[in-house]
C-alpha positions as CSV (number, residue, x, y, z in Angstrom):
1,X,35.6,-4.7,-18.3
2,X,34.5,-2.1,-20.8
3,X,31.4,-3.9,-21.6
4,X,30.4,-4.0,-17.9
5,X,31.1,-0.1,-17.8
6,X,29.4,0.5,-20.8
7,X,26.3,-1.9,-19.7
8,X,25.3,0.4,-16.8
9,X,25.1,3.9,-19.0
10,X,21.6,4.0,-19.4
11,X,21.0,3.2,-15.3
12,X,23.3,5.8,-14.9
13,X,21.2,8.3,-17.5
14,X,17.7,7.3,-15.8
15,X,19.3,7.8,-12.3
16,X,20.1,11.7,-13.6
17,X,16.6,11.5,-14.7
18,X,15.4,11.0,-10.9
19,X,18.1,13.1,-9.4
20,X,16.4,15.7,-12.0
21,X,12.7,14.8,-10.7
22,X,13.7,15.6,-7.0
23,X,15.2,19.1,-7.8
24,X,12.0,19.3,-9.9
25,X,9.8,18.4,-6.5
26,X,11.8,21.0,-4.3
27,X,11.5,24.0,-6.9
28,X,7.7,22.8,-6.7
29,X,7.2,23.0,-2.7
30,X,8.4,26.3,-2.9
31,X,5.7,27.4,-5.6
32,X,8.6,28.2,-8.4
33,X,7.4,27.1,-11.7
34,X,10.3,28.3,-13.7
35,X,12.4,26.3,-11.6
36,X,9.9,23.0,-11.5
37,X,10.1,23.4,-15.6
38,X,13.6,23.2,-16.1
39,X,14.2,20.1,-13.7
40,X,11.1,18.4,-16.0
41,X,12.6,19.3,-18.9
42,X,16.4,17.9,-17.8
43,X,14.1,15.2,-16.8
44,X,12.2,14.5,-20.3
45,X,16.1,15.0,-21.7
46,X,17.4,12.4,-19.7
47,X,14.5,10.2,-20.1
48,X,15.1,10.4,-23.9
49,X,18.7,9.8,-23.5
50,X,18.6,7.0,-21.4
51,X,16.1,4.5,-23.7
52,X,18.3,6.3,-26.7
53,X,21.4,4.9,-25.2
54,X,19.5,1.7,-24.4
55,X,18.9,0.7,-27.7
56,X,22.4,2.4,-29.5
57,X,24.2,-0.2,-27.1
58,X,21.3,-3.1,-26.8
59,X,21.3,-2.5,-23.0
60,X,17.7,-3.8,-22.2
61,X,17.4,-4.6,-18.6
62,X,14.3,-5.5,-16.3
63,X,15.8,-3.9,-13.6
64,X,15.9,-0.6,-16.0
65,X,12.7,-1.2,-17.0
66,X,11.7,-0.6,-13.4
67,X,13.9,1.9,-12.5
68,X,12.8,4.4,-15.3
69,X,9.4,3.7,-14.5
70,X,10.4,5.1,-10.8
71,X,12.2,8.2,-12.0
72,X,9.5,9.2,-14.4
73,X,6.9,8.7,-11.3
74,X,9.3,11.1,-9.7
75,X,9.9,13.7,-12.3
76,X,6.8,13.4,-14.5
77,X,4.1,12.5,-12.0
78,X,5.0,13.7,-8.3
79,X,6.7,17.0,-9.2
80,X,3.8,18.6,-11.7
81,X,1.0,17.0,-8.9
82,X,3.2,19.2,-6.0
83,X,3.4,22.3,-8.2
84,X,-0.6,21.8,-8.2
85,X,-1.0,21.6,-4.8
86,X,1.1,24.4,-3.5
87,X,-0.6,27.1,-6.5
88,X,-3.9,25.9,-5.1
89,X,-2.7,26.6,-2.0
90,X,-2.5,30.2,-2.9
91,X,-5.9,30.6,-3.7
92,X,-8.7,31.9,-1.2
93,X,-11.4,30.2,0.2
94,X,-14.6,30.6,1.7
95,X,-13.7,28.7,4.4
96,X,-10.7,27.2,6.2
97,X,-11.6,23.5,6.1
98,X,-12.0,24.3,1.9
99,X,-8.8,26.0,2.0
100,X,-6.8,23.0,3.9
101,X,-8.4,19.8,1.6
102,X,-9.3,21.5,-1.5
103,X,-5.5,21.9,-3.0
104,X,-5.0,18.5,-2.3
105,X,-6.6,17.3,-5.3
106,X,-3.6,18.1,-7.1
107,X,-1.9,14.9,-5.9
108,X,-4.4,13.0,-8.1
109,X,-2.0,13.6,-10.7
110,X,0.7,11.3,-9.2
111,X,-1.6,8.8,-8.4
112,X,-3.1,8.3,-11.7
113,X,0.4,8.9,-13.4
114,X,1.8,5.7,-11.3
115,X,-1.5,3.8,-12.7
116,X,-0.9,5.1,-16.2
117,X,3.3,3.8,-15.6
118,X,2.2,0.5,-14.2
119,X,-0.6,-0.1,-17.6
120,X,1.8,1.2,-19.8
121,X,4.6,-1.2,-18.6
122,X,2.0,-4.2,-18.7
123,X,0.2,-3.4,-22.1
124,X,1.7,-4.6,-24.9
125,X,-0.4,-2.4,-27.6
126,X,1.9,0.8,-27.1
127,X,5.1,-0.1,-28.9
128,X,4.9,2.8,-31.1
129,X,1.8,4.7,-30.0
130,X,0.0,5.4,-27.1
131,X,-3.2,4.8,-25.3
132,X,-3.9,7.7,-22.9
133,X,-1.9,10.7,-22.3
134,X,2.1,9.8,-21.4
135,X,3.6,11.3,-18.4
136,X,5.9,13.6,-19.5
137,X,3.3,15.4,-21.8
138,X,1.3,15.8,-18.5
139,X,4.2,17.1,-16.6
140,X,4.9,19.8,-19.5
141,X,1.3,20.8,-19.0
142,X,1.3,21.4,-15.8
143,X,4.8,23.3,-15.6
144,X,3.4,25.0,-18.7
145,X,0.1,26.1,-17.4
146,X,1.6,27.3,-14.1
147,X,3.9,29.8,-16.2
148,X,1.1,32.1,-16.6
149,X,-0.8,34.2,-14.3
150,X,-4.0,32.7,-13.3
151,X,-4.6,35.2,-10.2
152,X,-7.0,37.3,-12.7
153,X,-9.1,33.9,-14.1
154,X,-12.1,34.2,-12.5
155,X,-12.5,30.7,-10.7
156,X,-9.2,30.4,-11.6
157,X,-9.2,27.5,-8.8
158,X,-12.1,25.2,-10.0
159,X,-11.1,25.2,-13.7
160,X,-7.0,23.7,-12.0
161,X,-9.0,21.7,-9.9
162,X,-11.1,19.9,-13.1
163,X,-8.4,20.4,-15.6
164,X,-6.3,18.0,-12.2
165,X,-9.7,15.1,-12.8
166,X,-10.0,15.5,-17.0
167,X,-5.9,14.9,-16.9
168,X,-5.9,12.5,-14.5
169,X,-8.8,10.8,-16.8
170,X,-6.8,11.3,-20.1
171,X,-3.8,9.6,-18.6
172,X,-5.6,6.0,-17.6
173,X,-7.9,6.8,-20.6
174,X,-8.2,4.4,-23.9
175,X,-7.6,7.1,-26.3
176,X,-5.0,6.7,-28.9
177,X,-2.1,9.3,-29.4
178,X,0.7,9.4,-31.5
179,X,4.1,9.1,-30.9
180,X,7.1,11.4,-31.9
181,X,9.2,8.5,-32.4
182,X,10.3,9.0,-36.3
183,X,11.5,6.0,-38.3
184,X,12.3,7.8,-41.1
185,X,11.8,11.3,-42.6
186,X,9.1,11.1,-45.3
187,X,6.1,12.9,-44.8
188,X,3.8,10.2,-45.6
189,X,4.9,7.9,-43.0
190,X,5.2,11.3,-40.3
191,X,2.7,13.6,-41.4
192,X,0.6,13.9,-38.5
193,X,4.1,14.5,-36.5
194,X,5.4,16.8,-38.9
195,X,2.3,19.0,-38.5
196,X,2.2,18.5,-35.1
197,X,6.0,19.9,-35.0
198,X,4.9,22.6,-37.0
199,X,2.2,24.3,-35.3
200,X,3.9,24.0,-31.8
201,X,6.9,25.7,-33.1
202,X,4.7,28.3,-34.0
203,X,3.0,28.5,-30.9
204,X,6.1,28.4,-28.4
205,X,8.0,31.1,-30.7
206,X,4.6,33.7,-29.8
207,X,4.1,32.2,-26.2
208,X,7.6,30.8,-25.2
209,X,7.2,29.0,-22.1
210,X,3.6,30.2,-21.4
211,X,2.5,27.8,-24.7
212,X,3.5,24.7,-23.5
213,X,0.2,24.0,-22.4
214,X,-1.3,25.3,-25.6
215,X,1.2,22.8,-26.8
216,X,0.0,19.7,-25.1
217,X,-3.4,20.7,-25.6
218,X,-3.2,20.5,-29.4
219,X,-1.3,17.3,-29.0
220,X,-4.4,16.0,-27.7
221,X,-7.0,17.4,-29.6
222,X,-4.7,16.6,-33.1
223,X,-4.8,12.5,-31.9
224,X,-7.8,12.5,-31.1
225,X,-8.9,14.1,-34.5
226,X,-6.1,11.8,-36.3
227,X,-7.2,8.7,-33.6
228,X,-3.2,8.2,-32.9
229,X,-2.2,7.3,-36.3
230,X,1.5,6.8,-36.9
């Protein structure tokens, strides 16, 4: 009985992971990024916690496989693609027909983050790194980005709108990134994470929440410099 219990803990764990990525969606349709980054964030917890849990108790599961896959779509892909759209939506125009298509290119975001989850989970190459951009590092970007005021960028719109198409690119894209998976604690084997760790702690202590962006940004630039060794 206890092994049937115990069997469904990480279903249960990915399941808070959705519930997370719905609250996540609703902060986002009502433009509140503080509240759409702290849903993502229980999210990227939960989505930790569940494949954690997974492997501590040797719970592997095709129907978990799929499920996770689902919830991440939710929190990681949906939520940060709606929290696009509505900030776009804030912008002005020069014309109403701009200002009732244009935000929509924020939803490219879930769309390619469902064809990054569906590659991932049918490419055997990325057992212990990457090849494009996962989905929770673009979620952080986005909730990340959308913490600081953009009102003052001039053409603050286009540069969302093409930073939407570049990470919609990176996500689908070839490029090999590390993972933050350690298997041990030496510095030779974890040196690129290590100095990843480093330099974003740095960053977050000056910029708090505003430097998550900053964060994922150097994630990216350091693979591609390091091309996703691990």
């Amino acid at each position: 009985m206890a092994n049937r219990i115990t069997r469904h803990i990480p279903n249960t764990i990915t399941c808070c992971n959705l519930l997370s990525g719905c609250m996540a969606v609703m902060a986002a349709f009502h433009t509140d990024a503080w509240r759409t980054l702290l849903w993502v964030v229980a999210g990227a917890l939960f989505d930790f916690c569940d494949g954690l849990s997974a492997r501590l108790i040797k719970a592997y599961s095709p129907l978990g496989k799929e499920l996770d896959s689902l919830a991440d779509l939710i929190t990681f892909g949906l939520a940060p693609a709606m929290l696009c759209l509505m900030t776009l939506r804030q912008y002005d125009y020069a014309c109403d027909t701009l200002a009732n298509l244009y935000p929509y290119i924020g939803l490219i975001l879930v769309v390619f983050a469902a064809l990054r989850l569906a590659k991932f989970n049918t490419d055997d190459r990325q057992t212990s790194s990457f090849l494009g951009l996962a989905v929770p590092a673009n979620a952080l970007f986005w909730c990340g980005l959308f913490q600081m005021d953009l009102s003052a960028l001039p053409g603050a719109p286009w540069i969302v709108g093409a930073l939407a198409i570049i990470f919609a690119g990176l996500m689908v894209s070839e490029i090999p990134m590390f993972s933050l998976k350690f298997k041990n604690l030496s510095w030779a084997d974890n040196k690129v994470r290590f100095i990843f760790l480093i330099v974003s702690v740095v960053i977050l202590i000056l910029l708090r929440e505003r430097g998550l962006a900053a964060v994922i940004g150097w994630y990216i630039v350091l693979s591609i410099l390091t091309k996703g060794q691990h």
